[in-house]
C-alpha angles and dihedrals in degrees: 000000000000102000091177088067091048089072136089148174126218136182109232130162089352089301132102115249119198122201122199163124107313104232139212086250103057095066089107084050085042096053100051085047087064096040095048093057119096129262093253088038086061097044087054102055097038102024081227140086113253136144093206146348124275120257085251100047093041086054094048088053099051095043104075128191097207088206098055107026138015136191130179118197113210110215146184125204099244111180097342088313139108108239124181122233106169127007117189119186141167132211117207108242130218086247096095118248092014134099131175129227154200135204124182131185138203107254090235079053106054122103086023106095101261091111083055086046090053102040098048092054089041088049098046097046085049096055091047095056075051101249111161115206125009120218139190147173126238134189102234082236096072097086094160094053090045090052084045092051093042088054098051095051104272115146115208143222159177116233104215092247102023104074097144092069128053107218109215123190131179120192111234 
């Protein structure tokens, strides 16, 4: 895959925002993404307490298999440095033709377009690995995330069992 086509620069908030394929050397960017997030930020995204990803996790987020699973990073220049402030990424499922996703925001960012940003690259790049529909799980909680997903297209759902999730899916 052409990963030079897969990025992209946009003006927000006065600020240039760049999208584009997470790399093997931004786990030190990715991990004080994670740690700069808010407590609730964190419990949203992982529905779990945690500082900062495991030496493990941080280096399967940052190794990607183009083919399997994806993540763009959205980033400002800050002071002469890159500095993450989304990162949005799929994992292909064992449901053929699906893949679930996550996107995550800093909490200055949010509200602010950066999540749309995210998702539509994250989509595009989805449908044209031919996934067909994109999935994802959600803490009920999570009122903001469930609005966003509403508003791109997501239909949601229970799983008898399972009441303390909300299932989306968007079809692709």
């Amino acid at each position: 895959m052409n990963k030079q086509g897969l990025i992209k620069s946009v003006s927000l908030n006065d600020m240039t925002v760049t999208i584009r394929p997470i790399r093997t050397n931004d786990s030190g960017m990715e991990q004080e993404f994670i740690r700069h997030l808010s407590k609730e930020s964190r419990y949203f995204r992982f529905m779990l307490s945690l500082r900062e990803l495991s030496p493990k996790k941080l280096k399967y987020f940052t190794e990607i298999d183009y083919d399997r699973h994806m993540a763009f990073v959205a980033t400002i220049m800050r002071e002469d440095k890159e500095m993450e402030i989304g990162v949005a990424r799929y994992v292909f499922t064992e449901n053929l033709g699906s893949c679930e996703f996550g996107v995550t925001v800093d909490d200055a960012w949010q509200g602010n377009g950066v999540a749309g940003l995210l998702m539509t690259s994250l989509e595009d790049t989805a449908r044209k690995h031919g996934f067909k529909t994109m999935e994802g799980i959600v803490l009920p909680g999570n009122s903001k995330m469930l609005k966003f997903a509403q508003k791109r297209g997501f239909k949601s759902h229970i799983v008898a069992g399972e009441d303390d999730t909300v299932h989306i899916e968007l079809q692709l």
